[in-house]
N, C-alpha and C positions, 0 to 999 in steps of 0.2 A: 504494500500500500504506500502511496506516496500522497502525505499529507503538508498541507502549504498552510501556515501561519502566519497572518499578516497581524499587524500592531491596532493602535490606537486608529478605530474609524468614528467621522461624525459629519454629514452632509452640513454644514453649518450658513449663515447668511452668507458669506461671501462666491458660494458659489450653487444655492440652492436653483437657480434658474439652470445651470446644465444638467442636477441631478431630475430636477423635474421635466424635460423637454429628454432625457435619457439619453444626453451627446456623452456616449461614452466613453470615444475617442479624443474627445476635448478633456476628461477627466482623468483617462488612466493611458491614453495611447494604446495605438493597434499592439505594439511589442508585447506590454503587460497584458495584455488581455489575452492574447494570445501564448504568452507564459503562463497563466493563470490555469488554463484548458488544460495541460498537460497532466495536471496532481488530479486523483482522484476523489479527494478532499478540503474543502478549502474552511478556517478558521479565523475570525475577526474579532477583536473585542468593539462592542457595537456603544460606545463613547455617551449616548445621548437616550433619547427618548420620542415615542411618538408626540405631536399633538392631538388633540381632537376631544381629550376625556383630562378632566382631574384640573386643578391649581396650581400654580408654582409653590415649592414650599419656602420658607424662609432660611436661608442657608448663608455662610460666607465663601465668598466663590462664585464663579462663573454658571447661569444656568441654562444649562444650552438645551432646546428642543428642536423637531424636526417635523416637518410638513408631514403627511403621508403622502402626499405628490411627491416626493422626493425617490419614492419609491422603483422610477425605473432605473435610474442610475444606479439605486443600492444593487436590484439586481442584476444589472451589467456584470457586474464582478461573480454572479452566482454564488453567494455564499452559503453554505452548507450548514454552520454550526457561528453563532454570536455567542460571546463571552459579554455576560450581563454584569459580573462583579467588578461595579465600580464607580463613580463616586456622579455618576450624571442621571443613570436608569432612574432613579428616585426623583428628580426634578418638580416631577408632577403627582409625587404619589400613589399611594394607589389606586386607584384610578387610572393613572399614565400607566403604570407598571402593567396591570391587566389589559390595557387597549395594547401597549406594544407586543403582550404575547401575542393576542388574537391576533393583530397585522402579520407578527414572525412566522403563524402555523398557517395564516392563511398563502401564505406565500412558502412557504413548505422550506422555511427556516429553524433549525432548530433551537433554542438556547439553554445557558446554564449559570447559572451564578446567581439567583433572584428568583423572589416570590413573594406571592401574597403575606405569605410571612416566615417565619425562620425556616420551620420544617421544608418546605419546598424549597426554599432559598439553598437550604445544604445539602439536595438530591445532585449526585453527579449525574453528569451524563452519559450513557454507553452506545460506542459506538460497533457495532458487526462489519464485517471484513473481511473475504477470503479465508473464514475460517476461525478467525481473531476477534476477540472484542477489547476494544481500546475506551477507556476510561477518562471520562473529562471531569477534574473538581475547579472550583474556582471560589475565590475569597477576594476579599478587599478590604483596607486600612478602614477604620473610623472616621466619615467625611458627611454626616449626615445622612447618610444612606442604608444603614445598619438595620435588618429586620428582625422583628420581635416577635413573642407566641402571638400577637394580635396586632402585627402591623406587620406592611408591606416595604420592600428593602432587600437589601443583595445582602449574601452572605458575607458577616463578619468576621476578619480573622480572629478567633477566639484560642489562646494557646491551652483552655480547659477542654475546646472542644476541635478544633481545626485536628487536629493530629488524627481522634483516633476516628475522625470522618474520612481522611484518605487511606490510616487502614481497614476500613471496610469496606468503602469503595473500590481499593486493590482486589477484594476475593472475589468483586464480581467482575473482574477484566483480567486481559492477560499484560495491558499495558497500561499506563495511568498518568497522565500528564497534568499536572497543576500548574493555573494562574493567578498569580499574585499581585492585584493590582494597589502598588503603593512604591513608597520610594519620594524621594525628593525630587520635585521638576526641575528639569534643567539642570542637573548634577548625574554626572557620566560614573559615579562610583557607588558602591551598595553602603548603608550606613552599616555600623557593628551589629547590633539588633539582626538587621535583615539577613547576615550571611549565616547567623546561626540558625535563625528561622526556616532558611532554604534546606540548610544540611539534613535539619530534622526532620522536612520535610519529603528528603531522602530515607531517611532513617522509616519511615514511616509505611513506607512502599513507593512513593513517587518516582518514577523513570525518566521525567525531564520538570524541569521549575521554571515555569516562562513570567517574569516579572517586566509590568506595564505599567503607565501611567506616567513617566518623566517623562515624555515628549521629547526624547535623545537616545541616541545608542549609548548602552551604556561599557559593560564589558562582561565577561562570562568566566565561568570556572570550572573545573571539574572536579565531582567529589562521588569517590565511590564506582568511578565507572561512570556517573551520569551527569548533563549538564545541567549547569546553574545559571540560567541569564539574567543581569542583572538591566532591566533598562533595553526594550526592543526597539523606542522609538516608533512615531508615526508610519499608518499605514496612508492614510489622507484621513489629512485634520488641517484643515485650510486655514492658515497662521501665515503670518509676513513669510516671504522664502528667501530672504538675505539672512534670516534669523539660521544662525551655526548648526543650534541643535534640532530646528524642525526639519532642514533643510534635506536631511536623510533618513533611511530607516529599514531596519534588517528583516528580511523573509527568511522564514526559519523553513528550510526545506527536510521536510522528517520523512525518513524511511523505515517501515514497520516491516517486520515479515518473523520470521518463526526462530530466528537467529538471533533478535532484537531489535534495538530502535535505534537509529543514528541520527546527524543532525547536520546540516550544511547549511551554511549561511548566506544569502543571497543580499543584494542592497534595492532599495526604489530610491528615487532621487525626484525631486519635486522642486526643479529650478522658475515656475513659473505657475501657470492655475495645472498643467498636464504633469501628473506622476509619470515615472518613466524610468525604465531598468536601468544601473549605473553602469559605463564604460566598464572595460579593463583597467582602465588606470585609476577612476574615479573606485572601484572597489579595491587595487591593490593599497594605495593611500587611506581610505574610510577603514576597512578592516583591519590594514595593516596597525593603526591607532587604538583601533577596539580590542586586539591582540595582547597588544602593549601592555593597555589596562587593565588584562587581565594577570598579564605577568605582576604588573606592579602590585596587586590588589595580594600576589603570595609572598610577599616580602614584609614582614611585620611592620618594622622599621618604615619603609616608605609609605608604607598604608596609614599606618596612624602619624605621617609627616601630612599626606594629603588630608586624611578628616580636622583634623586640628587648623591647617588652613581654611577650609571649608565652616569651620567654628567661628572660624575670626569673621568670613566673609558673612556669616546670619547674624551676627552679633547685632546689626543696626535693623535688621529687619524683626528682630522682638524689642530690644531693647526702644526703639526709637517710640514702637507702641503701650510702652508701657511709660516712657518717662512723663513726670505731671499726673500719671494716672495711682502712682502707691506714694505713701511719704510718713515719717512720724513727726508728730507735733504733738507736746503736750497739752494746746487749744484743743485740737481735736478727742484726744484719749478724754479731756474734762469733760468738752460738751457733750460726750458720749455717754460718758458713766452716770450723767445729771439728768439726761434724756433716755435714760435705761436702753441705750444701741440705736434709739430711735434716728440720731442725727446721721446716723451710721449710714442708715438707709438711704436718707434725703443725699446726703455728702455722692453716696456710688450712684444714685440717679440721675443728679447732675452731671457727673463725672465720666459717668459710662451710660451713650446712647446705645440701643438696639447694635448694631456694628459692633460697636468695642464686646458687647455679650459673646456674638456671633465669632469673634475673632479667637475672645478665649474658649470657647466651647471648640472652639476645632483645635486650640492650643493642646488641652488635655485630653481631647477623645480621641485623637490621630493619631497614628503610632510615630511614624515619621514624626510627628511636631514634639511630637513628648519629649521624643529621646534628643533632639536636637537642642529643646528647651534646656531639659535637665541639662547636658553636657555644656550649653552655654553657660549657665549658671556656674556649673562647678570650675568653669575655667577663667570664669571673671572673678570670682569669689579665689579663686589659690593665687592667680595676680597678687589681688589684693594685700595675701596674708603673710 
Protein backbone atom coordinates (compact mmCIF):
# COMPACT_ATOMS: atom_id res chain seq x y z
CA UNK A 1 0.00 0.00 0.00
CA UNK A 2 1.38 3.38 -0.69
CA UNK A 3 -0.15 5.91 1.44
CA UNK A 4 0.50 9.90 0.92
CA UNK A 5 0.32 12.22 3.92
CA UNK A 6 -0.11 15.65 3.37
CA UNK A 7 0.17 18.45 6.37
CA UNK A 8 -1.99 21.39 7.59
CA UNK A 9 -5.18 21.83 4.82
CA UNK A 10 -7.64 24.86 5.06
CA UNK A 11 -9.40 26.40 1.94
CA UNK A 12 -9.25 29.94 3.79
CA UNK A 13 -10.47 33.72 2.38
CA UNK A 14 -7.65 34.34 0.40
CA UNK A 15 -8.36 32.00 -2.06
CA UNK A 16 -11.95 30.54 -1.41
CA UNK A 17 -13.10 31.74 -5.16
CA UNK A 18 -10.66 28.89 -6.81
CA UNK A 19 -11.73 26.34 -4.30
CA UNK A 20 -15.34 27.12 -5.18
CA UNK A 21 -15.23 27.51 -9.05
CA UNK A 22 -12.99 23.87 -8.46
CA UNK A 23 -9.70 25.58 -10.61
CA UNK A 24 -7.79 22.91 -9.47
CA UNK A 25 -4.83 23.45 -11.44
CA UNK A 26 -4.73 27.16 -10.35
CA UNK A 27 -4.51 25.51 -6.67
CA UNK A 28 -2.21 22.60 -6.63
CA UNK A 29 -0.89 22.37 -10.55
CA UNK A 30 -1.35 19.53 -13.08
CA UNK A 31 2.37 17.83 -11.47
CA UNK A 32 0.71 17.57 -7.96
CA UNK A 33 -2.23 16.31 -8.98
CA UNK A 34 -1.20 14.02 -10.87
CA UNK A 35 1.48 12.82 -8.11
CA UNK A 36 -1.31 12.68 -5.87
CA UNK A 37 -3.17 9.62 -8.21
CA UNK A 38 -0.26 7.45 -7.88
CA UNK A 39 -0.76 6.53 -3.69
CA UNK A 40 -3.53 4.46 -3.01
CA UNK A 41 -4.25 6.47 -0.01
CA UNK A 42 -4.32 9.98 0.59
CA UNK A 43 -4.38 11.65 4.33
CA UNK A 44 -4.82 15.48 5.32
CA UNK A 45 -5.21 17.07 8.59
CA UNK A 46 -8.58 19.18 7.57
CA UNK A 47 -7.30 22.62 9.58
CA UNK A 48 -10.86 24.26 9.67
CA UNK A 49 -14.51 23.75 9.78
CA UNK A 50 -17.66 23.62 7.66
CA UNK A 51 -20.17 26.63 7.72
CA UNK A 52 -23.79 26.50 7.56
CA UNK A 53 -24.77 25.04 11.35
CA UNK A 54 -23.55 26.27 14.87
CA UNK A 55 -21.78 29.85 16.30
CA UNK A 56 -18.36 30.95 16.47
CA UNK A 57 -17.11 30.03 19.91
CA UNK A 58 -15.05 32.44 21.97
CA UNK A 59 -11.42 31.55 21.65
CA UNK A 60 -7.84 33.29 21.48
CA UNK A 61 -6.63 32.73 18.15
CA UNK A 62 -7.46 32.70 14.76
CA UNK A 63 -11.15 31.33 13.66
CA UNK A 64 -11.01 30.01 10.53
CA UNK A 65 -14.23 28.53 8.69
CA UNK A 66 -15.05 27.37 5.34
CA UNK A 67 -17.85 27.61 2.79
CA UNK A 68 -19.28 24.21 1.69
CA UNK A 69 -18.91 25.61 -1.84
CA UNK A 70 -15.54 25.26 -1.24
CA UNK A 71 -16.20 21.86 -1.74
CA UNK A 72 -14.89 21.12 -5.32
CA UNK A 73 -11.44 22.18 -4.81
CA UNK A 74 -11.29 20.06 -1.59
CA UNK A 75 -12.05 17.33 -3.63
CA UNK A 76 -9.70 17.89 -6.44
CA UNK A 77 -7.12 16.53 -4.29
CA UNK A 78 -9.41 13.23 -3.50
CA UNK A 79 -8.80 12.93 -0.08
CA UNK A 80 -9.51 9.72 1.45
CA UNK A 81 -9.02 10.11 5.37
CA UNK A 82 -9.05 14.19 7.39
CA UNK A 83 -7.33 14.34 10.51
CA UNK A 84 -9.86 16.30 12.65
CA UNK A 85 -7.55 16.73 15.96
CA UNK A 86 -6.89 20.15 16.14
CA UNK A 87 -7.36 23.38 17.29
CA UNK A 88 -9.85 24.86 14.29
CA UNK A 89 -12.65 21.61 13.84
CA UNK A 90 -14.28 23.22 17.07
CA UNK A 91 -14.73 26.93 15.76
CA UNK A 92 -18.38 26.41 15.52
CA UNK A 93 -19.07 23.87 17.96
CA UNK A 94 -21.07 21.51 17.90
CA UNK A 95 -23.13 22.04 15.77
CA UNK A 96 -20.10 22.85 13.19
CA UNK A 97 -18.59 19.62 14.34
CA UNK A 98 -21.62 17.47 13.36
CA UNK A 99 -22.47 19.58 9.97
CA UNK A 100 -18.69 18.97 8.80
CA UNK A 101 -19.16 15.05 9.51
CA UNK A 102 -22.32 14.83 7.59
CA UNK A 103 -20.51 17.18 4.53
CA UNK A 104 -17.18 14.58 5.10
CA UNK A 105 -19.41 11.11 4.77
CA UNK A 106 -21.41 12.67 2.29
CA UNK A 107 -18.63 13.05 0.03
CA UNK A 108 -17.27 9.62 1.10
CA UNK A 109 -14.56 11.30 3.24
CA UNK A 110 -13.55 9.63 6.05
CA UNK A 111 -12.26 11.29 9.43
CA UNK A 112 -10.70 10.86 12.81
CA UNK A 113 -9.80 12.92 15.76
CA UNK A 114 -13.29 14.55 16.87
CA UNK A 115 -16.64 14.15 18.09
CA UNK A 116 -19.73 14.87 19.57
CA UNK A 117 -17.96 14.34 22.55
CA UNK A 118 -14.97 12.51 24.17
CA UNK A 119 -15.86 8.95 23.48
CA UNK A 120 -16.01 9.24 19.77
CA UNK A 121 -13.57 11.84 19.65
CA UNK A 122 -10.86 8.86 20.83
CA UNK A 123 -12.34 6.18 18.22
CA UNK A 124 -9.26 5.40 15.83
CA UNK A 125 -9.77 4.91 12.68
CA UNK A 126 -9.12 1.49 10.65
CA UNK A 127 -8.07 1.34 7.70
CA UNK A 128 -8.40 -2.47 5.25
CA UNK A 129 -5.62 -3.08 2.64
CA UNK A 130 -4.52 -5.83 0.74
CA UNK A 131 -4.96 -7.91 3.56
CA UNK A 132 -3.74 -5.24 6.22
CA UNK A 133 -5.44 -3.07 8.44
CA UNK A 134 -3.79 0.10 9.24
CA UNK A 135 -4.62 2.14 12.34
CA UNK A 136 -5.39 5.94 12.53
CA UNK A 137 -5.27 7.67 16.22
CA UNK A 138 -5.09 11.33 16.43
CA UNK A 139 -4.81 13.81 19.55
CA UNK A 140 -4.25 17.49 19.99
CA UNK A 141 -2.71 20.06 22.53
CA UNK A 142 -5.20 22.10 24.73
CA UNK A 143 -6.41 25.16 22.37
CA UNK A 144 -10.18 25.31 23.13
CA UNK A 145 -11.08 22.46 21.39
CA UNK A 146 -10.96 19.66 23.85
CA UNK A 147 -14.16 17.38 24.03
CA UNK A 148 -15.90 16.25 27.11
CA UNK A 149 -18.41 13.21 28.24
CA UNK A 150 -21.14 16.03 27.18
CA UNK A 151 -19.51 18.36 24.76
CA UNK A 152 -18.33 18.38 21.30
CA UNK A 153 -14.40 18.60 20.44
CA UNK A 154 -11.38 16.76 19.05
CA UNK A 155 -9.60 14.54 21.13
CA UNK A 156 -7.40 15.76 23.85
CA UNK A 157 -3.81 14.69 24.44
CA UNK A 158 -4.43 13.22 27.88
CA UNK A 159 -1.06 11.48 29.23
CA UNK A 160 -3.84 9.51 31.81
CA UNK A 161 -5.57 8.43 28.89
CA UNK A 162 -3.69 9.02 25.23
CA UNK A 163 -1.34 6.08 25.93
CA UNK A 164 -3.40 3.37 26.71
CA UNK A 165 -5.92 4.56 23.73
CA UNK A 166 -3.03 3.77 21.19
CA UNK A 167 -2.41 0.43 22.86
CA UNK A 168 -5.77 -0.65 22.17
CA UNK A 169 -6.15 0.66 19.08
CA UNK A 170 -2.62 -1.23 18.15
CA UNK A 171 -4.74 -4.89 18.80
CA UNK A 172 -7.09 -3.88 16.36
CA UNK A 173 -4.59 -3.17 13.32
CA UNK A 174 -1.54 -4.50 12.19
CA UNK A 175 -0.13 -0.93 11.72
CA UNK A 176 -0.81 2.38 13.80
CA UNK A 177 0.07 5.64 12.86
CA UNK A 178 -0.41 8.75 15.35
CA UNK A 179 -1.17 12.41 14.95
CA UNK A 180 -0.02 14.86 17.01
CA UNK A 181 -1.38 18.16 16.48
CA UNK A 182 0.67 20.60 18.61
CA UNK A 183 4.07 22.02 18.88
CA UNK A 184 5.04 25.73 18.70
CA UNK A 185 4.28 27.79 15.37
CA UNK A 186 6.80 28.65 13.57
CA UNK A 187 9.71 26.88 15.48
CA UNK A 188 11.50 24.01 13.27
CA UNK A 189 12.50 22.09 16.67
CA UNK A 190 10.21 19.72 19.15
CA UNK A 191 10.20 21.26 22.74
CA UNK A 192 11.60 18.67 25.68
CA UNK A 193 7.99 17.63 26.75
CA UNK A 194 7.08 16.74 23.10
CA UNK A 195 10.19 14.25 22.38
CA UNK A 196 9.40 12.22 25.23
CA UNK A 197 5.80 12.31 24.51
CA UNK A 198 6.55 10.98 20.94
CA UNK A 199 8.94 8.06 22.22
CA UNK A 200 6.13 6.95 24.56
CA UNK A 201 4.02 7.04 22.17
CA UNK A 202 6.31 4.55 20.49
CA UNK A 203 6.50 2.79 23.40
CA UNK A 204 2.83 2.36 23.21
CA UNK A 205 2.56 0.41 19.87
CA UNK A 206 2.65 3.46 17.41
CA UNK A 207 4.72 2.79 14.13
CA UNK A 208 5.06 6.25 12.96
CA UNK A 209 4.40 9.82 15.16
CA UNK A 210 3.31 12.49 12.47
CA UNK A 211 3.26 15.90 14.45
CA UNK A 212 1.33 19.00 12.92
CA UNK A 213 0.22 22.21 13.60
CA UNK A 214 3.68 24.75 13.34
CA UNK A 215 3.11 25.72 9.83
CA UNK A 216 7.05 24.76 9.08
CA UNK A 217 9.00 21.74 8.41
CA UNK A 218 10.26 20.94 11.26
CA UNK A 219 12.89 17.89 11.74
CA UNK A 220 12.51 14.20 12.48
CA UNK A 221 14.13 11.38 14.42
CA UNK A 222 14.30 7.95 14.88
CA UNK A 223 13.43 5.91 17.90
CA UNK A 224 13.17 2.23 18.16
CA UNK A 225 13.09 1.56 14.54
CA UNK A 226 10.23 4.06 13.95
CA UNK A 227 9.91 7.79 12.86
CA UNK A 228 9.20 10.73 14.85
CA UNK A 229 8.38 13.86 12.81
CA UNK A 230 8.52 16.74 14.57
CA UNK A 231 6.62 19.71 12.45
CA UNK A 232 5.33 18.46 8.73
CA UNK A 233 4.59 21.94 7.65
CA UNK A 234 1.66 23.15 5.25
CA UNK A 235 -0.12 21.13 2.81
CA UNK A 236 -2.11 24.59 1.51
CA UNK A 237 -2.84 26.95 4.17
CA UNK A 238 -2.92 30.17 2.18
CA UNK A 239 -0.58 32.41 4.37
CA UNK A 240 1.87 35.39 2.64
CA UNK A 241 4.41 32.97 0.52
CA UNK A 242 7.62 35.17 1.10
CA UNK A 243 6.95 33.81 4.68
CA UNK A 244 10.35 31.06 5.26
CA UNK A 245 8.21 28.63 7.06
CA UNK A 246 4.91 28.51 5.11
CA UNK A 247 6.79 28.63 2.06
CA UNK A 248 7.32 24.78 2.03
CA UNK A 249 6.00 21.42 3.39
CA UNK A 250 6.93 17.79 3.50
CA UNK A 251 4.77 14.73 1.92
CA UNK A 252 5.21 11.85 3.98
CA UNK A 253 5.27 9.08 1.39
CA UNK A 254 4.44 5.80 3.42
CA UNK A 255 4.95 2.39 2.27
CA UNK A 256 2.89 -0.49 4.11
CA UNK A 257 3.00 -4.02 3.05
CA UNK A 258 3.71 -7.27 5.31
CA UNK A 259 7.48 -6.54 5.99
CA UNK A 260 6.59 -3.17 7.53
CA UNK A 261 6.19 0.55 7.10
CA UNK A 262 8.71 2.99 5.62
CA UNK A 263 8.77 6.52 5.10
CA UNK A 264 10.14 8.81 2.33
CA UNK A 265 9.93 12.37 2.23
CA UNK A 266 8.60 14.22 -0.57
CA UNK A 267 8.53 18.47 -0.56
CA UNK A 268 5.39 20.84 -2.07
CA UNK A 269 6.51 24.36 -2.46
CA UNK A 270 3.95 27.17 -2.70
CA UNK A 271 5.85 30.15 -4.28
CA UNK A 272 2.78 31.86 -5.25
CA UNK A 273 -1.45 31.13 -4.97
CA UNK A 274 -0.33 27.33 -7.07
CA UNK A 275 1.29 24.47 -4.67
CA UNK A 276 3.67 22.62 -6.79
CA UNK A 277 6.29 19.61 -6.29
CA UNK A 278 9.84 21.04 -5.32
CA UNK A 279 12.81 20.84 -7.87
CA UNK A 280 15.97 18.70 -7.35
CA UNK A 281 17.73 21.28 -5.95
CA UNK A 282 14.89 23.02 -4.00
CA UNK A 283 14.55 19.52 -2.20
CA UNK A 284 18.21 18.76 -1.94
CA UNK A 285 18.64 22.29 0.19
CA UNK A 286 14.80 22.08 2.02
CA UNK A 287 15.62 18.58 3.33
CA UNK A 288 19.15 18.74 3.29
CA UNK A 289 18.32 21.45 6.49
CA UNK A 290 15.52 19.29 7.98
CA UNK A 291 18.23 16.46 8.03
CA UNK A 292 20.59 18.62 9.86
CA UNK A 293 17.97 19.24 12.59
CA UNK A 294 17.44 16.28 13.11
CA UNK A 295 21.15 15.47 13.78
CA UNK A 296 21.34 18.42 15.91
CA UNK A 297 18.18 17.65 17.92
CA UNK A 298 20.76 14.04 19.02
CA UNK A 299 23.25 16.19 20.59
CA UNK A 300 22.28 17.12 24.16
CA UNK A 301 24.45 19.86 24.37
CA UNK A 302 23.27 21.75 21.03
CA UNK A 303 19.65 20.85 21.61
CA UNK A 304 19.35 22.50 24.83
CA UNK A 305 21.82 25.54 23.20
CA UNK A 306 18.93 25.85 20.66
CA UNK A 307 15.77 25.63 23.37
CA UNK A 308 17.39 28.16 25.60
CA UNK A 309 17.80 30.53 22.78
CA UNK A 310 14.30 29.83 21.66
CA UNK A 311 13.43 30.91 25.75
CA UNK A 312 15.16 34.08 25.35
CA UNK A 313 13.29 34.73 21.90
CA UNK A 314 9.39 34.19 23.97
CA UNK A 315 10.42 35.96 26.80
CA UNK A 316 8.61 39.37 25.33
CA UNK A 317 5.84 37.51 23.91
CA UNK A 318 4.53 36.43 27.73
CA UNK A 319 6.30 38.66 29.49
CA UNK A 320 5.21 41.89 27.57
CA UNK A 321 1.43 40.45 28.30
CA UNK A 322 1.75 40.33 31.42
CA UNK A 323 3.69 43.48 32.46
CA UNK A 324 1.04 46.23 34.32
CA UNK A 325 -1.04 43.26 34.45
CA UNK A 326 0.59 41.60 38.30
CA UNK A 327 2.39 43.89 40.82
CA UNK A 328 2.47 44.17 45.00
CA UNK A 329 1.52 47.07 46.61
CA UNK A 330 0.66 47.28 50.13
CA UNK A 331 -2.43 49.87 48.96
CA UNK A 332 -3.73 47.02 47.31
CA UNK A 333 -3.14 43.98 49.84
CA UNK A 334 -5.07 46.85 52.52
CA UNK A 335 -7.99 47.73 50.21
CA UNK A 336 -8.26 44.11 49.88
CA UNK A 337 -8.27 42.61 53.25
CA UNK A 338 -10.86 45.88 54.31
CA UNK A 339 -13.12 44.82 51.40
CA UNK A 340 -12.81 41.02 52.21
CA UNK A 341 -11.18 40.27 48.30
CA UNK A 342 -14.00 42.39 47.02
CA UNK A 343 -11.44 45.04 45.58
CA UNK A 344 -9.64 42.18 44.24
CA UNK A 345 -12.35 41.49 41.92
CA UNK A 346 -13.02 45.04 40.77
CA UNK A 347 -8.96 45.60 40.44
CA UNK A 348 -8.72 42.10 37.73
CA UNK A 349 -11.82 43.42 35.97
CA UNK A 350 -10.59 46.54 35.20
CA UNK A 351 -7.20 45.17 34.54
CA UNK A 352 -8.07 42.07 32.44
CA UNK A 353 -10.73 42.57 29.42
CA UNK A 354 -12.27 39.30 27.81
CA UNK A 355 -8.77 38.88 25.64
CA UNK A 356 -6.31 39.04 28.51
CA UNK A 357 -8.88 35.95 30.10
CA UNK A 358 -8.61 34.31 26.66
CA UNK A 359 -4.96 34.71 26.50
CA UNK A 360 -4.24 33.05 29.89
CA UNK A 361 -6.63 30.30 29.56
CA UNK A 362 -4.66 29.15 26.51
CA UNK A 363 -1.59 30.20 28.73
CA UNK A 364 -2.24 27.05 31.01
CA UNK A 365 -4.47 24.74 29.02
CA UNK A 366 -2.00 24.32 26.07
CA UNK A 367 0.67 22.09 26.55
CA UNK A 368 3.12 23.91 24.38
CA UNK A 369 2.25 27.23 26.29
CA UNK A 370 2.75 25.67 29.66
CA UNK A 371 5.87 24.28 29.32
CA UNK A 372 7.36 27.40 27.48
CA UNK A 373 5.75 29.51 30.32
CA UNK A 374 7.00 27.49 33.07
CA UNK A 375 10.60 27.39 31.54
CA UNK A 376 10.44 31.06 30.81
CA UNK A 377 9.88 31.77 34.37
CA UNK A 378 12.44 29.53 35.67
CA UNK A 379 15.11 31.09 33.43
CA UNK A 380 14.31 34.71 34.23
CA UNK A 381 13.95 33.82 37.96
CA UNK A 382 17.91 31.89 38.00
CA UNK A 383 19.12 35.22 36.13
CA UNK A 384 17.83 36.94 38.63
CA UNK A 385 19.35 34.82 41.63
Amino acid sequence: MKLLIGGDFAPTKQNFDLFEQGDAEALYSSELLNYLKTFDYRVFDFETVFEGKGTLIEKHGPLITTPVSCLPGINAINPNLFVLANNHINNLGKEGIQHSFDILEQNNIAHVGAGVNLTQAREPYILEHGGLKIGFYACAEHEFNAAGEQKAGVNPYDPLESFDDIRKAKTLCDYLIVFYHGGMIEYRYPLPTERRVFKKFVDAGADLVVGQHTHCIGCAENYQGKTLLYGQGDFLFARPTLNEYRYSGLLLEVTIDKDGLRVDYNLRIKPQNTIRLATDKEKTEILGAFQLRGQEIQDQKRYTEIYRTHLETRKGFYLDRLLGKFGRSLIYAGLNKLTSGRYRKWKMRRRFDKTDWLILDNWVSCETHQELFRDMIQSEWQEKS
